[in-house]
C-alpha positions in Angstrom: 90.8 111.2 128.9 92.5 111.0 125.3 90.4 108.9 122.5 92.6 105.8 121.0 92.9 108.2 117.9 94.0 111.2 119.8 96.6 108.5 121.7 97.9 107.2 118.5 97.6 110.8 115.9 96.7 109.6 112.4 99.5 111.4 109.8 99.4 108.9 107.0 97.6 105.9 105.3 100.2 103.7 107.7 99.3 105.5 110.7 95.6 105.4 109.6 96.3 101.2 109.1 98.0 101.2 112.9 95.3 103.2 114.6 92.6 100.7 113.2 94.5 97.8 114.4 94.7 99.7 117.6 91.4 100.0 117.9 90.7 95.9 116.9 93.4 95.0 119.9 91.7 97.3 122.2 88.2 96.0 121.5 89.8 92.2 121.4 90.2 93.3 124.7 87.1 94.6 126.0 85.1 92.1 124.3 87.2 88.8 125.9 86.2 89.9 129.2 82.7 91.2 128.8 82.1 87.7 127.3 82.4 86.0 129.9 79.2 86.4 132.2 77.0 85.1 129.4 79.3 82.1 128.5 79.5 80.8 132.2 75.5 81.9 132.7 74.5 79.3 129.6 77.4 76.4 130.1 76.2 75.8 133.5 72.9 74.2 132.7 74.8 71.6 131.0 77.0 70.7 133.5 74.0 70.6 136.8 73.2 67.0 136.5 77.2 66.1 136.8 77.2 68.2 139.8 74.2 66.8 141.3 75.1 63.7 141.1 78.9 64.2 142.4 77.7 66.1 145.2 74.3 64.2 146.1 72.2 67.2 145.9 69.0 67.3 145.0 67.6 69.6 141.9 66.3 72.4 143.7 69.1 72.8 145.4 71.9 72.6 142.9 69.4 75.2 140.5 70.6 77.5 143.1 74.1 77.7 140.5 71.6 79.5 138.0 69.7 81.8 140.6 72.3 82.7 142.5 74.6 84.1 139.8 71.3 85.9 138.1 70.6 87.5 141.4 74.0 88.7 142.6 74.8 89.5 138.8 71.7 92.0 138.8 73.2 93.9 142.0 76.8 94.0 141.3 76.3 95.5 137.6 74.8 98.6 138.8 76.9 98.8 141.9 80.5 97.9 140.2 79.2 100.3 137.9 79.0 103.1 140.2 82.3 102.6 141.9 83.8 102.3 138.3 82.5 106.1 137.8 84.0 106.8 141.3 87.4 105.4 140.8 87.9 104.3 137.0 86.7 102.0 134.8 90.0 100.6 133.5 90.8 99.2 137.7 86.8 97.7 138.2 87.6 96.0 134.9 90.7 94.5 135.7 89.7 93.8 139.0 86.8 91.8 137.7 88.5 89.7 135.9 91.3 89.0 138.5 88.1 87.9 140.4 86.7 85.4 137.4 90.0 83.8 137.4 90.1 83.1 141.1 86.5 81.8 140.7 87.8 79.3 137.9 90.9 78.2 139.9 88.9 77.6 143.1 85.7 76.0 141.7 87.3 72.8 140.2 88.7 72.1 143.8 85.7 73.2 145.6 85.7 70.0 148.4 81.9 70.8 149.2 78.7 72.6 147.3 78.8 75.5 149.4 82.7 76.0 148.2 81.2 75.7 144.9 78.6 77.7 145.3 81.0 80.6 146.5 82.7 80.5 143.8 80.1 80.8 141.6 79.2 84.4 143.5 83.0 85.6 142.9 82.4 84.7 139.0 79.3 86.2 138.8 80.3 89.7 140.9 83.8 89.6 138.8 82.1 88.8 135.4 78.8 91.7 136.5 82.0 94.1 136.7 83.6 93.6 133.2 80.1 94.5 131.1 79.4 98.3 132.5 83.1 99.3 133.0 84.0 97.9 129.3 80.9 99.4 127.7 82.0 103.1 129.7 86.2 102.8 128.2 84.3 102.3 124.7 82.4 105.8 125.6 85.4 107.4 126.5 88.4 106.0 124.0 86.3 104.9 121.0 84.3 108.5 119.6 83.7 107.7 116.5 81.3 104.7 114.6 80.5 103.6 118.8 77.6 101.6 117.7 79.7 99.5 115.4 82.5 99.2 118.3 78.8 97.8 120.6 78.2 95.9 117.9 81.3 94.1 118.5 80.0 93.5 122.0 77.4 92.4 121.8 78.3 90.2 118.5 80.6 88.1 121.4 77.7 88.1 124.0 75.5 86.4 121.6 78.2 84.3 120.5 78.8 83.0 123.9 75.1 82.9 125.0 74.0 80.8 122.0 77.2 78.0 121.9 77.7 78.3 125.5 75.6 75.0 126.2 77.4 73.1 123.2 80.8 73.9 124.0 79.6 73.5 127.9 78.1 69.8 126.5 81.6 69.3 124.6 83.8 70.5 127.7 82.3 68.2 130.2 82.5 65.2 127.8 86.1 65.7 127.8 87.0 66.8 131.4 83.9 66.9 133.6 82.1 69.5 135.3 85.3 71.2 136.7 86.2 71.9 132.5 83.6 74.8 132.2 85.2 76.7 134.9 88.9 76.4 133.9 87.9 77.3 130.4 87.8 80.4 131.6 91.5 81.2 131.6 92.5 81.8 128.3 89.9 84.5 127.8 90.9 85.8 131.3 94.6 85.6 130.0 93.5 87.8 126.6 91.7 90.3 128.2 93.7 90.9 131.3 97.0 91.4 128.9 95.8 93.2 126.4 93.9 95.4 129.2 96.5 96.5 130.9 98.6 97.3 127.8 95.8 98.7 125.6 93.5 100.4 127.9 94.4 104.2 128.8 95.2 103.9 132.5 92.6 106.1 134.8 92.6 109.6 134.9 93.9 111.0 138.9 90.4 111.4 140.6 90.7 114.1 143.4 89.5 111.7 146.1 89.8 108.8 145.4 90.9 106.7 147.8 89.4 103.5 149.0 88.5 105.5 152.5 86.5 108.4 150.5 84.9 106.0 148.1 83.5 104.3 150.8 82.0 107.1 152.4 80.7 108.7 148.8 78.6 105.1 148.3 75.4 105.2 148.7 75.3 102.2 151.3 71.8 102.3 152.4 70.2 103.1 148.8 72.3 100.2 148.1 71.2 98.1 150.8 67.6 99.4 150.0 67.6 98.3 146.2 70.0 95.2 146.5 67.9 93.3 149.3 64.7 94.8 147.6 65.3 93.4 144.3 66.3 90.1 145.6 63.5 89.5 147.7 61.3 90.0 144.5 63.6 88.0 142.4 63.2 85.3 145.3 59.4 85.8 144.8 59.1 85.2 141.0 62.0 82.6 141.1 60.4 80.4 143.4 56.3 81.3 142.1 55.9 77.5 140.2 56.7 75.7 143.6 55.2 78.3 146.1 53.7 81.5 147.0 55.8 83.1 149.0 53.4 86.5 149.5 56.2 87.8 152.2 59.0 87.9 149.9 56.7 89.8 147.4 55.3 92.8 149.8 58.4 92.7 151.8 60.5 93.1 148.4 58.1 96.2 147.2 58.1 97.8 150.7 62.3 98.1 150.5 62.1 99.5 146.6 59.7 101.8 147.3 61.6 103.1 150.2 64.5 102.7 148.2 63.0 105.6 145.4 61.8 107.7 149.0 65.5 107.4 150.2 67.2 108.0 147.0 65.1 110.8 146.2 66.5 112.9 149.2 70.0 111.9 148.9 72.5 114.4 147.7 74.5 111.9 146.4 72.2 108.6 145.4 73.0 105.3 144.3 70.7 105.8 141.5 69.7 109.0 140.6 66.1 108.6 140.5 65.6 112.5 140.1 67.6 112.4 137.4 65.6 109.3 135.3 62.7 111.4 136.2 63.6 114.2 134.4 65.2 111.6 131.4 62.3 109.7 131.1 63.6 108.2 127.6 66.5 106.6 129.6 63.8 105.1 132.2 62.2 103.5 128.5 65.1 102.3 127.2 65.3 99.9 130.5 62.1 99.0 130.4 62.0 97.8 126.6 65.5 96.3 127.4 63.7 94.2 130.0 60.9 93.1 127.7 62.9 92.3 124.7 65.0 90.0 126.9 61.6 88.1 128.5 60.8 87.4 124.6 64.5 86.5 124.0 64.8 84.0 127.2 61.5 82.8 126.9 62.7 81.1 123.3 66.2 80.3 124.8 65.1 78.2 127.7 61.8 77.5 126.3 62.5 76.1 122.7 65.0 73.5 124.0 62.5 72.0 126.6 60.1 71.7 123.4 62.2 70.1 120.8 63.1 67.5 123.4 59.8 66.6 125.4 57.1 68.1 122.8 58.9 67.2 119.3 61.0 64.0 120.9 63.9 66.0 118.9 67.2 64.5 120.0 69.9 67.2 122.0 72.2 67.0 119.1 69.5 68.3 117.0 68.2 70.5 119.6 71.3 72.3 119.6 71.4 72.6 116.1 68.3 74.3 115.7 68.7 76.5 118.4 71.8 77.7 115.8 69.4 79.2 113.2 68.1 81.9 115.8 71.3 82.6 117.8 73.6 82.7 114.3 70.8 85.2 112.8 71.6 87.5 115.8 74.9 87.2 115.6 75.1 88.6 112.0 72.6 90.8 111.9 74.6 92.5 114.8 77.7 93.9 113.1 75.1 95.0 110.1 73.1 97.1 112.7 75.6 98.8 114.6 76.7 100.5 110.7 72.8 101.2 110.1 72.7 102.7 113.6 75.4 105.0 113.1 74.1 105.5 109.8 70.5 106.6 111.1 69.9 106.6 114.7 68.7 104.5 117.6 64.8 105.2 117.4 64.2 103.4 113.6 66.0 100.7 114.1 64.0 99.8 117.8 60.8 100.0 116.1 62.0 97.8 113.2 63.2 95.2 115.7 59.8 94.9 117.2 58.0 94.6 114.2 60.3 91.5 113.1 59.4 90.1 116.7 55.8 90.3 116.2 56.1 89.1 112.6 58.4 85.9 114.1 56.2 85.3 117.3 53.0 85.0 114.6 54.7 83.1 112.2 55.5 80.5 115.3 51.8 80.5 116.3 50.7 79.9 113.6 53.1 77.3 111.7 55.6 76.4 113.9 54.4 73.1 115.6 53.2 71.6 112.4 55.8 73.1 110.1 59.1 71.4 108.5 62.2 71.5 109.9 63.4 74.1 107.2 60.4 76.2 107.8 61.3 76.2 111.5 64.5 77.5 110.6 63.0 80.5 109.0 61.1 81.2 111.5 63.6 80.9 114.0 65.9 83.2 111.8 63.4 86.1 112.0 63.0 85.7 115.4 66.9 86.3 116.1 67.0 88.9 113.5 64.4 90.8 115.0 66.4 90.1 119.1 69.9 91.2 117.5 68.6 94.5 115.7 67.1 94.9 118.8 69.8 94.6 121.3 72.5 96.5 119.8 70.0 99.2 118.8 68.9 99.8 122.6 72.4 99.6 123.7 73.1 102.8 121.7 69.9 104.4 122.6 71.2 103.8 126.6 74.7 105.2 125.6 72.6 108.4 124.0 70.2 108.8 127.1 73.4 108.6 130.0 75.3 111.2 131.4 78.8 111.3 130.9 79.8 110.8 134.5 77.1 108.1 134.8 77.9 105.5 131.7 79.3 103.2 134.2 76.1 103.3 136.6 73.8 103.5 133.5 75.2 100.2 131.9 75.1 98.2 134.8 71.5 98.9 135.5 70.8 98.0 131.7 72.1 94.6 132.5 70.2 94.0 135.5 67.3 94.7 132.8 68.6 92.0 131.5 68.7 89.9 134.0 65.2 90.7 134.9 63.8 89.7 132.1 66.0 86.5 131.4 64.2 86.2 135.5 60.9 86.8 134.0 61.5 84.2 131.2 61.4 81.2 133.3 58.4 82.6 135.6 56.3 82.4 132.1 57.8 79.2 131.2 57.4 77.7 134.7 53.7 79.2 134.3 52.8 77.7 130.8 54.9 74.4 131.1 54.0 74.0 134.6 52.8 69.9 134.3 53.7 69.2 131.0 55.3 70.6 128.0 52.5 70.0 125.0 52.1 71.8 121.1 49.1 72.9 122.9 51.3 74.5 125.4 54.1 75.7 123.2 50.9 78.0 120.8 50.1 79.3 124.7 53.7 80.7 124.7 53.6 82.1 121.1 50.5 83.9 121.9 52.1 85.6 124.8 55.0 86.2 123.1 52.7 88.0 120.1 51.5 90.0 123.3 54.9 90.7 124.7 57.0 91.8 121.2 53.4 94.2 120.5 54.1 95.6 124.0 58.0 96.3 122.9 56.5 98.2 120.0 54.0 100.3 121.3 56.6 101.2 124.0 58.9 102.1 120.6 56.8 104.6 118.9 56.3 106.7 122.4 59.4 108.6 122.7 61.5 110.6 120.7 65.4 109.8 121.2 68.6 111.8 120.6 70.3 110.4 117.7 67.3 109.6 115.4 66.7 110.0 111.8 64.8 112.7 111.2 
């Protein structure tokens, strides 16, 4: 497929001018939809007591508007990303979205929580399919500064994540509950115009129709990993209130066969031969899934503390949250030019130490300290997330195949997933009866142990792209 600059030739300063805007409207594009899974996954918290109430549920089961879109968003990445590979990236994006919008129409006039529930799946499934075919058109039409253009990514995702539960707050205010799902449309409306205008269409691919895409999926190594990974999501999710050993062994059982199955498959789901042979690829995912358990464990976590361990109000809760969230959204931009610049494997390792150096800082100072001094604090900390993120996003792109971006990026976001999953085990572990300062120095010591674990996991490989 032609690049945006082969699609539009640079022959003068004016052309050079047009081909840049080119390239903003395309990623305006990308970025609008890829947006939206982490701005409906962090408005919703804000808007579960409304629902509660309206539909006289009680908490456990309304929670199930979090877990449920964290577990079906953690199968359908990988698996819209593989049929994006299969049949084009530019149709799975578009059809996600066409899905998002239908969630956001049907939710407000959902008559019963089930309805509601339902169409929180078709919002999570249609956002899960946006991230890994947006991140694959960047691979194939954007081939030069592509960390910068991931910046841009993930500058939006962390935009959305961190003021998703103040404009969620503000919405609902105003309109409701129903207001956080038809918010949705004018981003839908961006995206899905500028998509279809912007985006190269698909390259013909000799066989693909919807009867021979069918029959190239991998069902049963996608039955094997999806009902494998949600039985052990079920397992951690539900570990503060119960036990529930079968869901745990039953869960391993399927994965394991899962990597037996997928193994002998001549065409897998996941080609688990192949991360055998990348091992660096199979690293990226796993420091992915730790930085985001020390990411999530201060997203949910520092909230509960200000509130019920510092009596902060939610005004001011919100507003400190701002000093880690905004320090990750500008060091973003910064680091995709440094990565381009120098490689993946520096910037990973300098990430992790401004973790560690944050997470000690916090155990140290942080329940005593000033409100300003908490601000610094929290300002390393999302420095050292947002060099992070954008840094291992790069190192993923550098690890995949061609032919398997798609399938590559939507298993990086199940690492995300996981370890946003992961998060609230620890803080369902640590602030299991009450939420103390003693309790809050437990967390920062685990975090220490969790951002030294990214680190160590750092210095191991070697990866394509680094400074010498």
């Amino acid at each position: 497929m032609d690049s945006l600059s082969e699609r539009f030739p640079i022959t003068s300063e004016a052309n050079e001018r047009m081909a840049l805007s080119k390239r903003t409207v395309f990623l305006t594009a990308i970025a609008s939809g890829t947006m939206l899974n982490p701005l409906n996954s962090s408005m919703i918290s804000l808007a579960l007591h409304s629902i509660q109430k309206d539909f006289h549920l009680s908490f456990p089961t309304v929670s199930w508007l979090i877990s449920s879109f964290y577990l079906a968003s953690a199968v359908a990445q990988p698996v819209t990303g593989k049929i994006g590979d299969m049949i084009g990236c530019k149709k799975i994006f578009l059809a996600g979205l066409l899905l998002v919008a239908v969630s956001a129409f049907g939710a407000p006039l959902a008559p019963a929580f089930f309805v509601l529930l339902v169409m929180r799946l078709f919002q999570s499934i249609g956002s899960s399919a946006i991230y890994p075919s947006g991140v694959a058109l960047i691979r194939k039409h954007i081939h030069e500064n592509q960390a910068s253009a991931l910046a841009v990514l993930s500058i939006f995702a962390s935009a959305m994540t961190a003021l998703g539960p103040t404009v969620g707050g503000l919405l609902i205010g105003i309109g409701g509950w129903p207001s956080i799902f038809l918010v949705n449309f004018p981003f839908i409306a961006v995206s899905l115009l500028l998509g279809w205008f912007m985006i190269p269409k698909d390259l013909a691919k000799k066989g693909a129709t919807l009867k021979n895409v069918t029959h190239q999926l991998d069902w049963a190594g996608i039955f094997l990993f999806a009902t494998g990974l949600v039985l052990l999501l079920y397992f951690l999710l539900t570990l503060e209130t119960a036990v529930r050993w079968w869901a745990a062994i039953s869960g391993t059982v399927l994965l394991a066969l899962f990597i037996l199955y997928e193994l002998k498959s001549k065409t897998p789901f996941i080609d688990v031969r192949f991360l055998a042979r990348h091992p660096s690829l199979t690293i990226v995912y796993v420091q992915f899934i730790v930085l985001n358990l020390f990411n999530y464990c201060l997203f949910f976590g520092l909230p509960s503390f200000f509130q019920d361990g510092l009596h902060f109000s939610v005004h001011t809760s919100g507003l400190m949250m701002l000093f880690m969230s905004g320090a990750s959204i500008l060091v973003s931009l910064a680091s995709g030019k440094w990565i381009d610049a120098v490689g993946t494997a520096g910037p990973i390792r300098i990430g992790a130490l401004t973790m560690i150096a944050g997470s000690v800082l916090m155990a140290l100072f942080f329940v005593n300290a000033p409100v300003w001094l908490m601000g610094i604090i929290l300002f390393i900390l999302g420095i050292g997330y947002g060099i992070g993120n954008v840094a291992l996003q790069a190192a993923m792109l550098e690890e995949s195949p061609e032919n398997m971006v798609g399938t590559s990026s939507g298993l990086f976001q199940t690492c995300r997933y996981l370890g946003s999953i992961l998060s609230s085990v620890v803080l369902g572990i640590v602030f299991a009866s009450q939420i103390t300062p003693a309790k809050f120095l437990l967390l920062g010591i685990i975090l220490i142990a969790v951002s030294v674990a990214s680190f160590l996991i750092s210095i191991k490989p070697k990866r394509a792209g680094a400074a010498a």
